[in-house]
C-alpha positions as CSV (number, residue, x, y, z in Angstrom):
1,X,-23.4,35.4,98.8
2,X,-19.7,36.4,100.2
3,X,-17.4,35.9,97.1
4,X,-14.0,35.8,97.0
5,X,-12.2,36.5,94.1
6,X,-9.6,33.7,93.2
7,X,-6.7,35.3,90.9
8,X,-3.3,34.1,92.0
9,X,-2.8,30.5,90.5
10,X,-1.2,29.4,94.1
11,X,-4.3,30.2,95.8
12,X,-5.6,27.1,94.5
13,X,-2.9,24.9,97.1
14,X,-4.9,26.9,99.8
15,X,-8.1,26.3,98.4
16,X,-7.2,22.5,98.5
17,X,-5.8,23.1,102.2
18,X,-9.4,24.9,103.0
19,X,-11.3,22.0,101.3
20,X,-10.1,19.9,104.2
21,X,-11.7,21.6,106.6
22,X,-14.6,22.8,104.9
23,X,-16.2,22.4,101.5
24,X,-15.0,24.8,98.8
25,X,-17.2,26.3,96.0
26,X,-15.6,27.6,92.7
27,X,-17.5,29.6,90.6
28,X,-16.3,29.5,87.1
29,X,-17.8,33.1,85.4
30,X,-17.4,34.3,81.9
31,X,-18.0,37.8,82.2
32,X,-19.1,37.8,78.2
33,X,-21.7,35.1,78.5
34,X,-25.5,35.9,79.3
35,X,-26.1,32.2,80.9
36,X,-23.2,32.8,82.7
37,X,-24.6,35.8,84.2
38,X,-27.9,33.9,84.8
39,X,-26.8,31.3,86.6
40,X,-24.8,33.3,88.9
41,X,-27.9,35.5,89.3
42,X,-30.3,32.4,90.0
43,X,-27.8,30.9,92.3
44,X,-27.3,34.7,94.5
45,X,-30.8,34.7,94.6
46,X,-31.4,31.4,96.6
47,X,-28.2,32.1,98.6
48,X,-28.5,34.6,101.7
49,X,-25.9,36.2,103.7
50,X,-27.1,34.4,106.6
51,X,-28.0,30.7,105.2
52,X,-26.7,28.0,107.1
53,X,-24.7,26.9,104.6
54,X,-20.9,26.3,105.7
55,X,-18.8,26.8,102.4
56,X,-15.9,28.6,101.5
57,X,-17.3,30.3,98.0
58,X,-14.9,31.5,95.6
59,X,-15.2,33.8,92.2
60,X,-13.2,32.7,89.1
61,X,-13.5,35.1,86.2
62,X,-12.5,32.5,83.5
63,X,-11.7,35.6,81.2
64,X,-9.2,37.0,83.2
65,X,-7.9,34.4,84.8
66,X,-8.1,31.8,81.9
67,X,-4.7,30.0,83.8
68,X,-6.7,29.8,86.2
69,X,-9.2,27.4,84.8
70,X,-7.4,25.8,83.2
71,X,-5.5,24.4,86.3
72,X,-8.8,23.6,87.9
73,X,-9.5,21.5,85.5
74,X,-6.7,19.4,85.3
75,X,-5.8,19.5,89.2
76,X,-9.5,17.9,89.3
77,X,-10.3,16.1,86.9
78,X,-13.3,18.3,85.6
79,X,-13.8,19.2,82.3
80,X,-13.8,23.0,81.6
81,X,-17.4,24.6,81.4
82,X,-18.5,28.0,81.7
83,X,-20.4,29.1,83.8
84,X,-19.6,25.8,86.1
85,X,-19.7,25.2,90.1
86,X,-17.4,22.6,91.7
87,X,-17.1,21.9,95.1
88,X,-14.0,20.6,96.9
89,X,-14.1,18.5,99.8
90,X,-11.0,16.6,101.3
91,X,-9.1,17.7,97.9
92,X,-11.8,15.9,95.9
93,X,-14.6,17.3,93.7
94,X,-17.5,16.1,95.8
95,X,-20.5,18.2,93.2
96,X,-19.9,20.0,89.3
97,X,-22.4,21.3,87.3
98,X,-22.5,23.7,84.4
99,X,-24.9,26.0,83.0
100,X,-28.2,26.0,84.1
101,X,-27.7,22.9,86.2
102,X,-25.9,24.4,88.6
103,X,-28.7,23.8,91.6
104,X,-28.5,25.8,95.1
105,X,-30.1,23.0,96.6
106,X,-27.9,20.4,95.0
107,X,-24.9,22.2,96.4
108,X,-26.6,22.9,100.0
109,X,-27.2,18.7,100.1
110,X,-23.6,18.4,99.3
111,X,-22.8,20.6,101.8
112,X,-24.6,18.8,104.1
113,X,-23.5,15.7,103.2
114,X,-19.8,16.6,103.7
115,X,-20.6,17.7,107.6
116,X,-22.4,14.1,108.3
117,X,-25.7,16.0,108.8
């Protein structure tokens, strides 16, 4: 998996820029939280350099960068989980899950989905 690390509050105007050319995948992290850690782990694990999959991924560590999240969630209408994955697509939130529902395959159909494949 090819994070990057989101940590300026206007990278989120590019993110929603990006998101109209390809999906975008935020990865909301709290570095102090052992599910947290597992589903990042679970979700690496299924993800390989060279899948397929065409996504922009980005890294949120919700500790740091608790402005952050909280902008995500109210620039898209999601509530705040940690860990959580939402995707972007067209400046929507086309997929969010949280915790150990946050599915590698779910987000590769989404993916998919948002190409017309």
């Amino acid at each position: 998996m090819n994070w990057q690390s989101l940590t300026l509050l206007n990278h989120l105007d590019q993110l929603e820029q990006e998101s109209k050319i390809r999906p975008i995948l935020i990865f909301k992290h709290s570095t102090r939280c052992s599910i947290s850690s597992a589903a990042l782990a679970r979700l690496e694990r299924k993800w390989k350099l060279d899948d397929p999959v065409e996504v922009s991924a980005y890294y949120l560590d919700l500790i740091s960068y608790r402005e952050i999240s909280n902008e995500i969630s109210s620039r898209f209408s999601v509530d705040h989980q940690s860990p959580q994955a939402i995707m972007i697509y067209n400046g929507a939130v086309i997929y969010e899950a949280s915790h150990l529902g946050i599915s590698y395959d779910e987000i590769a159909l989404h993916v998919q989905e948002a190409a017309g494949t």
